[in-house]
MARVOMAR-114353 format. One record per residue (C-alpha): residue number from 1; residue in one letter; z, y negated, x. Coordinates in Angstrom, 3 decimals, always signed. Last residue first. Example, Ala and Ser with C-alpha at 12.3 -4.5 7.8 and 13.67 -1.06 7.14 Angstrom:
<nodes>
{node 2, "S", {+7.140, +1.060, +13.670}}
{node 1, "A", {+7.800, +4.500, +12.300}}
</nodes>
This chain:
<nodes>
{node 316, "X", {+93.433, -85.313, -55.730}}
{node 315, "X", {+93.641, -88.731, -54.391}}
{node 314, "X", {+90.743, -90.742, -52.846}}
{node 313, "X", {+92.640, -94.029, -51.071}}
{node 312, "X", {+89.948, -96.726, -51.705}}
{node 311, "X", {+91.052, -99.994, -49.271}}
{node 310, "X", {+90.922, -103.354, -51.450}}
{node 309, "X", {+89.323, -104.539, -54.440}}
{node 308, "X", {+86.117, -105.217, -52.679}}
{node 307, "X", {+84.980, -105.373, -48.856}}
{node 306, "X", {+83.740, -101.857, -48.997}}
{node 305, "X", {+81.134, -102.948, -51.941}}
{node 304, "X", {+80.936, -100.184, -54.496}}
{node 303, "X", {+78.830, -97.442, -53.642}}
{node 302, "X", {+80.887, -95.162, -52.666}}
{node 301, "X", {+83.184, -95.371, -55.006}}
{node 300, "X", {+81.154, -94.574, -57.698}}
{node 299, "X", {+79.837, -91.278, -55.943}}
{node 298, "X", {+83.957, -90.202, -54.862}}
{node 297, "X", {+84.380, -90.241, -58.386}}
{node 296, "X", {+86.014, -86.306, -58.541}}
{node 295, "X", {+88.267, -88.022, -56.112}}
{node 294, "X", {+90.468, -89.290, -57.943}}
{node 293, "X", {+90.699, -93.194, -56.976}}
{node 292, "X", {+93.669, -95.097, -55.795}}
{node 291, "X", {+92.878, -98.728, -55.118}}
{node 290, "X", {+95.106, -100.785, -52.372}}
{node 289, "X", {+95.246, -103.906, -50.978}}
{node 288, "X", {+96.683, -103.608, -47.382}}
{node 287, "X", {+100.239, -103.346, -46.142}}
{node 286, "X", {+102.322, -104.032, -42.977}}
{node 285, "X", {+105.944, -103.785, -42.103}}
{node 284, "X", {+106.518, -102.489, -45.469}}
{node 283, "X", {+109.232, -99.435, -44.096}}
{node 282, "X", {+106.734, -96.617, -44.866}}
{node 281, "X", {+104.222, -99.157, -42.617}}
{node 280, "X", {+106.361, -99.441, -40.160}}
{node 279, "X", {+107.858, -95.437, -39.750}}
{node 278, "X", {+104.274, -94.537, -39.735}}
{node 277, "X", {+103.758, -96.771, -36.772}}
{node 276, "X", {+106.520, -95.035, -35.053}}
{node 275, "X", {+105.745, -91.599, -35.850}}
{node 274, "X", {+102.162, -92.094, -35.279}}
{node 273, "X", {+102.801, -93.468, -31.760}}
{node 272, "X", {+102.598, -90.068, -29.999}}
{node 271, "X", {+99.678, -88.879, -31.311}}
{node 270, "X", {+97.865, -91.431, -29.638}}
{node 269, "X", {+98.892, -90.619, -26.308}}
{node 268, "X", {+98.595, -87.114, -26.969}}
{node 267, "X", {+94.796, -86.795, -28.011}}
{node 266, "X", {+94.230, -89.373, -24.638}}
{node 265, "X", {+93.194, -92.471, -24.444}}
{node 264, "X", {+89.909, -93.968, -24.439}}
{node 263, "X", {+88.067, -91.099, -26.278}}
{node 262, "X", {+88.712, -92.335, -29.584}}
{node 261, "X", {+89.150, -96.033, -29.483}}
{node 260, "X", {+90.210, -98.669, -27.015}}
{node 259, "X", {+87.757, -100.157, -24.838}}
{node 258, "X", {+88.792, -102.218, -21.763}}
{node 257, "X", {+87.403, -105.646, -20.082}}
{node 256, "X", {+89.132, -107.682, -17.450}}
{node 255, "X", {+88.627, -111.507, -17.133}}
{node 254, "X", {+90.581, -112.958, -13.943}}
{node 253, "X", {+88.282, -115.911, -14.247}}
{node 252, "X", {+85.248, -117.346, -12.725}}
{node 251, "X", {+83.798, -114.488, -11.535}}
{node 250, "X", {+83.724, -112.166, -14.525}}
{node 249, "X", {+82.852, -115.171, -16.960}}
{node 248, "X", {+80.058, -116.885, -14.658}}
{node 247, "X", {+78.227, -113.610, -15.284}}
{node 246, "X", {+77.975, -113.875, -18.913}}
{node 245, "X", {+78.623, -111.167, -21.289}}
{node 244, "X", {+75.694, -109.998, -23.921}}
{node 243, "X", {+77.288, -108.254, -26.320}}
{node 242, "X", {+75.744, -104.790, -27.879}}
{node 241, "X", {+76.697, -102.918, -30.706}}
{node 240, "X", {+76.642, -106.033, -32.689}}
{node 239, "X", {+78.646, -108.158, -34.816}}
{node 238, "X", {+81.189, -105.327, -36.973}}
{node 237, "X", {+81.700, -103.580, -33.042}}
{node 236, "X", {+85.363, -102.664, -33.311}}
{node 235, "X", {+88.102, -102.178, -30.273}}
{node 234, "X", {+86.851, -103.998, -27.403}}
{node 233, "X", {+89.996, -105.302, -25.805}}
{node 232, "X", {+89.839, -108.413, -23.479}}
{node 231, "X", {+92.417, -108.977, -20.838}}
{node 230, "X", {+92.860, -112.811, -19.496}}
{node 229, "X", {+94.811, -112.358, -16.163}}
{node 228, "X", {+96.138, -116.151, -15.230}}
{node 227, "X", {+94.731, -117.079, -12.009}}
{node 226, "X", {+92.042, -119.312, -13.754}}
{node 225, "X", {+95.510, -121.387, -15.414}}
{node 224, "X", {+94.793, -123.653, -18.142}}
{node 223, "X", {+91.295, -121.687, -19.190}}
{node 222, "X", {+89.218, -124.219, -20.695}}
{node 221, "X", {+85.868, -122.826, -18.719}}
{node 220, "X", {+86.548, -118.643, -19.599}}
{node 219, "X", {+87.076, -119.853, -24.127}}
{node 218, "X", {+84.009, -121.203, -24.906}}
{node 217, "X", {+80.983, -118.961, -23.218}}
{node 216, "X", {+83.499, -116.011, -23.812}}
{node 215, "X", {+83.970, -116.778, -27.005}}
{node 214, "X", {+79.933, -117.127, -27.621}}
{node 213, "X", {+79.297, -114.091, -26.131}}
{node 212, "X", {+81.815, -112.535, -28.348}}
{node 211, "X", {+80.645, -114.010, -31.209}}
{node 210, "X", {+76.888, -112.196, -30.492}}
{node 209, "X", {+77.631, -108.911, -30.352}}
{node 208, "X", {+81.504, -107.611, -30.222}}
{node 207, "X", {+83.090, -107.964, -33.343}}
{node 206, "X", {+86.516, -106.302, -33.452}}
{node 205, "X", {+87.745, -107.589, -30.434}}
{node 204, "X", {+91.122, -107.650, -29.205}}
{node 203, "X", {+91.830, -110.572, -27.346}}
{node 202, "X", {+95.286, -110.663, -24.896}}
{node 201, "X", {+96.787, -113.010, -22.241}}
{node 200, "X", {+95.628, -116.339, -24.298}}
{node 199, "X", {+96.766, -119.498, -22.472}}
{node 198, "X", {+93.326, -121.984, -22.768}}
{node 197, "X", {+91.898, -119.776, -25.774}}
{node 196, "X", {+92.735, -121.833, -28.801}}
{node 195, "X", {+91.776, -124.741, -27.171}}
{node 194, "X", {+88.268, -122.877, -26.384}}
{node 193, "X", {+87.929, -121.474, -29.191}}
{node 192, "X", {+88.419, -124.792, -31.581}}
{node 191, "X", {+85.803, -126.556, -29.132}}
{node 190, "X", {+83.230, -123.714, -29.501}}
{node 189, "X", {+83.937, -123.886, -33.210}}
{node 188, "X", {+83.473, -127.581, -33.634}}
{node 187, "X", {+79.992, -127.293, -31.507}}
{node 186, "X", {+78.660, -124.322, -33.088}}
{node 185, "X", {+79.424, -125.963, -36.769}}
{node 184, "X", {+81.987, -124.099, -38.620}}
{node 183, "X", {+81.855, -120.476, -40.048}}
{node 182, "X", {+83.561, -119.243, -37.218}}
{node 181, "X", {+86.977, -120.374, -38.619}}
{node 180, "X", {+89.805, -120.590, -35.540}}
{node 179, "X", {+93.571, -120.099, -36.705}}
{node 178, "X", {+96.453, -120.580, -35.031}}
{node 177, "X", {+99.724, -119.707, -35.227}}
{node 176, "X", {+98.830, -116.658, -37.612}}
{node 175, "X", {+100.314, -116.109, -40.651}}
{node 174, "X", {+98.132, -114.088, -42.333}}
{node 173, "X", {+98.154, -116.108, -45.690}}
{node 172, "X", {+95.800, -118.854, -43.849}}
{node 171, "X", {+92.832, -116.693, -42.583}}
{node 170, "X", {+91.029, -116.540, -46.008}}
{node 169, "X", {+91.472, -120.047, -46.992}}
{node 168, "X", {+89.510, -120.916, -43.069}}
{node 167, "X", {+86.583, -118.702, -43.889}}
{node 166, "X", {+85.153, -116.292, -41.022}}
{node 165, "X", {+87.289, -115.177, -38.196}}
{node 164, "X", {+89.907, -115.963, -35.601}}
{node 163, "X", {+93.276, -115.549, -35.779}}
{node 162, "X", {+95.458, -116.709, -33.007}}
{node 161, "X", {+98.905, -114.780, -32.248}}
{node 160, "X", {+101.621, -116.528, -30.334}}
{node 159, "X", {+104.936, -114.957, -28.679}}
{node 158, "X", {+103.509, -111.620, -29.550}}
{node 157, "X", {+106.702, -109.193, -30.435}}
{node 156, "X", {+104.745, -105.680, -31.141}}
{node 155, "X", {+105.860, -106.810, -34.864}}
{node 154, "X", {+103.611, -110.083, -34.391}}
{node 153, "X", {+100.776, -108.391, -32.712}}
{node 152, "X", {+100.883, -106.161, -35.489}}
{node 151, "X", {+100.910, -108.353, -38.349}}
{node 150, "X", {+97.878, -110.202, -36.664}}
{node 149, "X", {+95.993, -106.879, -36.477}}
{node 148, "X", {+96.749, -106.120, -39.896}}
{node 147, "X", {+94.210, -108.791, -40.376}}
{node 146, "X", {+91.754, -107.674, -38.066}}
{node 145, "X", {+91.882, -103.767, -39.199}}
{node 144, "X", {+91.155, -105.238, -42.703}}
{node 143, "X", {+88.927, -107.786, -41.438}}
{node 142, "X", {+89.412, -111.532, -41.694}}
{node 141, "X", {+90.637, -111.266, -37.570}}
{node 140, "X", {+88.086, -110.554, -36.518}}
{node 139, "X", {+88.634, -111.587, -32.753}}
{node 138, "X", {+92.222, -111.612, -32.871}}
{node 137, "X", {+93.798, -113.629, -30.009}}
{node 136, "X", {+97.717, -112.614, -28.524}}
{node 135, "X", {+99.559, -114.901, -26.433}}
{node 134, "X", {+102.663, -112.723, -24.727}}
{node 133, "X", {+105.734, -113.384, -25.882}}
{node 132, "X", {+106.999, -109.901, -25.255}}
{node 131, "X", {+104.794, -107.820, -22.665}}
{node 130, "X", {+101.592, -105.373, -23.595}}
{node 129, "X", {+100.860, -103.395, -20.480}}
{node 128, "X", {+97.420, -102.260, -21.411}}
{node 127, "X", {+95.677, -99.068, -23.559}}
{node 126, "X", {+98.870, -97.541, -24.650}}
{node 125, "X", {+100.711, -99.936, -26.983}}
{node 124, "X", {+98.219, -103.156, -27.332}}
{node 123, "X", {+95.583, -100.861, -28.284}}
{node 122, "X", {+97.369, -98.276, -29.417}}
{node 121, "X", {+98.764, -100.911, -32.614}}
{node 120, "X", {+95.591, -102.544, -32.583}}
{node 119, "X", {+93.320, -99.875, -33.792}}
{node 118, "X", {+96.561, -98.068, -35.299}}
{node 117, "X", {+96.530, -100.209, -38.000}}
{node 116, "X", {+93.357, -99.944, -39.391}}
{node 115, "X", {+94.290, -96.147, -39.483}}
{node 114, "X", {+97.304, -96.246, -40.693}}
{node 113, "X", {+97.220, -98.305, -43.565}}
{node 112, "X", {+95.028, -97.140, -46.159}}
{node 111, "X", {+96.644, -93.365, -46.256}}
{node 110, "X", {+99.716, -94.757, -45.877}}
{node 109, "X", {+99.741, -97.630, -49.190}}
{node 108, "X", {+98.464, -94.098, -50.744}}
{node 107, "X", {+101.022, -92.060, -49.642}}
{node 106, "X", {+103.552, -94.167, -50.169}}
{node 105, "X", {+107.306, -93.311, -47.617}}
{node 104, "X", {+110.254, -92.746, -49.845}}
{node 103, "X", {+111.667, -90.266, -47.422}}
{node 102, "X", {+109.888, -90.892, -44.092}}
{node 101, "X", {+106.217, -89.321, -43.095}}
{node 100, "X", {+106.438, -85.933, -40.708}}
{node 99, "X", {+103.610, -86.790, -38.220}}
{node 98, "X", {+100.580, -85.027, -37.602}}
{node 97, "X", {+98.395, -84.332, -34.800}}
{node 96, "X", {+100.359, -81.762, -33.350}}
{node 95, "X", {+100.459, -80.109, -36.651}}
{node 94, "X", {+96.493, -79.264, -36.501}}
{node 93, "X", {+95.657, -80.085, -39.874}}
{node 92, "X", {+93.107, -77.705, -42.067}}
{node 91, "X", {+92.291, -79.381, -45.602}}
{node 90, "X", {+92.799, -78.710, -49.431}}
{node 89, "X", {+91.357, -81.119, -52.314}}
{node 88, "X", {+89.161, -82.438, -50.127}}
{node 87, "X", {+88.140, -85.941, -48.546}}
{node 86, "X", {+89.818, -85.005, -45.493}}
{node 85, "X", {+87.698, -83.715, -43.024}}
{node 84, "X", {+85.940, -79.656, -42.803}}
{node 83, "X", {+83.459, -80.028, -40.448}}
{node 82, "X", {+85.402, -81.215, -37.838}}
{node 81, "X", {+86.158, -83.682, -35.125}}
{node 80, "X", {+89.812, -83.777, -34.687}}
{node 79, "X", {+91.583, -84.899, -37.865}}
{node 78, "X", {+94.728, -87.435, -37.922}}
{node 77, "X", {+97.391, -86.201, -40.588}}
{node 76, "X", {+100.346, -88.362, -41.999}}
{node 75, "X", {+103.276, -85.537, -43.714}}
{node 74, "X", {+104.753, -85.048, -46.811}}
{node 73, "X", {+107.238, -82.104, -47.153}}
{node 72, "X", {+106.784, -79.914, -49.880}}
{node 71, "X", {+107.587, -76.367, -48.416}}
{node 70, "X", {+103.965, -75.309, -48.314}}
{node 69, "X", {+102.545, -78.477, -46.690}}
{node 68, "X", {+101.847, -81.832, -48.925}}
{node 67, "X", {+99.024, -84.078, -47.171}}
{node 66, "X", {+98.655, -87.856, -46.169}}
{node 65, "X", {+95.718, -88.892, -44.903}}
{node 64, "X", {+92.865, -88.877, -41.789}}
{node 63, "X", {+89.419, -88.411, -40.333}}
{node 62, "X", {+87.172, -88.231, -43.699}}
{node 61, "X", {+84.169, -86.762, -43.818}}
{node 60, "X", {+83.195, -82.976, -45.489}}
{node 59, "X", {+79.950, -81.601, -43.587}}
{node 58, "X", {+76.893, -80.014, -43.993}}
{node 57, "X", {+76.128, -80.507, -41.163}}
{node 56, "X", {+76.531, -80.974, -37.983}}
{node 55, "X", {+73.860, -83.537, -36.359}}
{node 54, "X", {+77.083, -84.688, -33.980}}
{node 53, "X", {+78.768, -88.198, -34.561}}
{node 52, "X", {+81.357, -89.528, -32.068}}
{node 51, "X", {+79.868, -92.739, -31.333}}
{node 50, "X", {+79.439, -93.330, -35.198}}
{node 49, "X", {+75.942, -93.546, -36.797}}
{node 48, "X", {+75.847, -90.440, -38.913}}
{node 47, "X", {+75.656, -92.344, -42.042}}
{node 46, "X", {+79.084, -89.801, -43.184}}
{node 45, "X", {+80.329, -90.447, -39.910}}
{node 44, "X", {+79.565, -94.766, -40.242}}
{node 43, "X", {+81.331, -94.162, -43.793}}
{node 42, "X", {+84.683, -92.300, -42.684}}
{node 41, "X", {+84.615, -95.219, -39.687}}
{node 40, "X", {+84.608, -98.020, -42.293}}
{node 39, "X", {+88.008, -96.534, -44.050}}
{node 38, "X", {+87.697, -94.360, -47.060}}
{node 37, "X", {+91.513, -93.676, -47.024}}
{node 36, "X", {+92.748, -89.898, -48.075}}
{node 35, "X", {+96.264, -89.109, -50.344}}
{node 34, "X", {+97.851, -85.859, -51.659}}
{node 33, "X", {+96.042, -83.217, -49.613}}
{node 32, "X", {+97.013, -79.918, -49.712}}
{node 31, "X", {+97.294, -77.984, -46.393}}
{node 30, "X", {+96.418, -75.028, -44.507}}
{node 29, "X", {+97.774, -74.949, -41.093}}
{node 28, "X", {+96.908, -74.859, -37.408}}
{node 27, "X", {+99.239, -74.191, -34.986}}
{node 26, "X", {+97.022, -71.991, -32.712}}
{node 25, "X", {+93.778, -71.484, -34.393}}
{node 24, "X", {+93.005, -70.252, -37.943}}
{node 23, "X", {+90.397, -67.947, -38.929}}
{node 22, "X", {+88.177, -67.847, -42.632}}
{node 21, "X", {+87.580, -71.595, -42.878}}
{node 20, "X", {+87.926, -73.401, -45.712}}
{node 19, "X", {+84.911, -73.481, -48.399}}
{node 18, "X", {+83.345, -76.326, -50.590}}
{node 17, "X", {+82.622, -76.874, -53.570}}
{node 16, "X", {+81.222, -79.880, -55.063}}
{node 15, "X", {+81.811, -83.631, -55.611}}
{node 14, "X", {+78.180, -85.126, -53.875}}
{node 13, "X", {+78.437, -87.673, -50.894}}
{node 12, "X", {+76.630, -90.532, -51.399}}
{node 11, "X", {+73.710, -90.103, -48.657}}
{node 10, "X", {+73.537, -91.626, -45.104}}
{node 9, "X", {+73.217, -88.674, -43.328}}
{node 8, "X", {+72.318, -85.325, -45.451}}
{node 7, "X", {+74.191, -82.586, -47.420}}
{node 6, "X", {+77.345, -84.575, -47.272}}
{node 5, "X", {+80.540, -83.110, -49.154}}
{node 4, "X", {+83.265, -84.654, -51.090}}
{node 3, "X", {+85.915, -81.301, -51.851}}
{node 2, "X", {+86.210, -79.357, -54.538}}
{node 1, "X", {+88.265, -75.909, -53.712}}
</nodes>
């Protein structure tokens, strides 16, 4: 079979052959697959960068997709760490960690979707006690995963959801309540955060480094209530791998900081919301730009900007 294959970290992966494995394990199953996202974390394992990375290789990437099984039913895959990923023409799924997709359902539109999605959908589903009407910030929020992130807030039933990220026009079609541009003077923005911030019980983070220093500098001194719990995700590090956090934040307010990602929460626990969050997104609860691509060009694509013409989906 042809699959995208890395020889060596941080290389274009090369369109070549590529084997499946010889031995199955315990429900385990050949597949073909019909639809498979190139989303940020497929390129940080190909670079070899990514928390979870090993010095394996060579090595197909890709964590997730859409794939046909032997009797033609369409179903949304998430990969353990393996050798063999999803940028291939034929992959090995473990069918706990898949999810039967709805009649109807896009591959591609599911293939880009899901995994963005799921940063914040887990997040606010298994990582804390997410209530109704609870204030919800987005830190990121002109990201893919951050702008879905806003839809998903919503849908989880946030009673206000503030976006913040870089470039005002970009942030107005998600629909936010409020929106914060970082872009601004330091002064204007640390004011905007700050008002934004005064009731928020919720930020996800997808920046981490140096704006999340500076929220926290902005946003712990106008809280409206210091008893009020003010829980801060860490879900995507675009700003820095490291934030400084000040100390005044962690004893001046009820500030409590979680992670959410691979490792954070259980195989099960996250397999157990794909039905419902495939179920959204086959039902157009949330959607992304889109650009199918066979994957015989996986080179091209790889080197076109990530932040143009939408999400690549590689298809067969």
């Amino acid at each position: 079979m042809k699959a995208a294959v890395i020889a060596r970290f941080g290389e274009v992966p090369e369109y070549r052959e590529a084997e499946l494995p010889g031995r199955l394990g315990p429900q385990e199953v050949i597949v073909d697959v019909v639809a498979a996202g190139l989303h940020p974390r497929v390129r940080s394992q190909a670079e070899g960068s990514h928390y979870t990375s090993t010095d394996r290789l060579p090595f197909v990437p890709g964590i997730d997709g859409v794939c046909r099984l032997e009797d033609g039913t369409l179903r949304y895959f998430v990969l353990p760490d393996t050798a063999l990923g999803s940028l291939a023409e034929r992959t090995v799924i473990d069918l706990r960690r898949s999810v039967m997709l709805p009649l109807g359902a896009d591959p591609v539109q599911v293939a880009a979707v899901m995994n963005p999605a799921m940063s914040s959908w887990v997040a606010l589903r298994r990582r804390i006690d997410f209530r109704p009407g609870q204030s919800v910030l987005i830190l990121g929020a002109t990201g893919s995963a951050g702008r879905l992130a806003v839809e998903v807030a919503r849908s989880l039933g946030a009673g206000r959801v503030v976006a913040v990220g870089r470039g005002r026009e970009r942030m107005l079609p998600l629909g936010a309540d409020v929106t914060v541009d970082l872009l601004g003077e330091d002064h204007a923005v640390a004011a905007a955060l700050g008002e934004a911030g005064r009731e928020v019980d919720v930020v996800i983070d997808y920046l981490w480094g140096r704006p999340t220093r500076d929220a926290l500098r902005a946003i712990i001194p106008s809280r409206a209530d210091e008893s009020q719990v003010l829980t801060w995700i860490q879900v995507g590090s675009v700003a820095g791998l490291e934030a400084p956090v000040p100390s005044a934040a962690l004893r001046a307010s009820r500030l409590q900081i979680i992670g959410s990602g691979q490792g954070s929460m259980s195989t099960q626990d996250i397999a157990a919301e794909l039905a419902g969050l495939a179920r959204a997104v086959a039902e157009g609860s949330f959607g992304v730009e889109t650009r199918a691509v066979p994957l015989s060009a996986v080179g091209t694509a790889w080197a076109d900007d990530p932040g143009s013409a939408g999400r690549v989906v590689f298809i067969p």
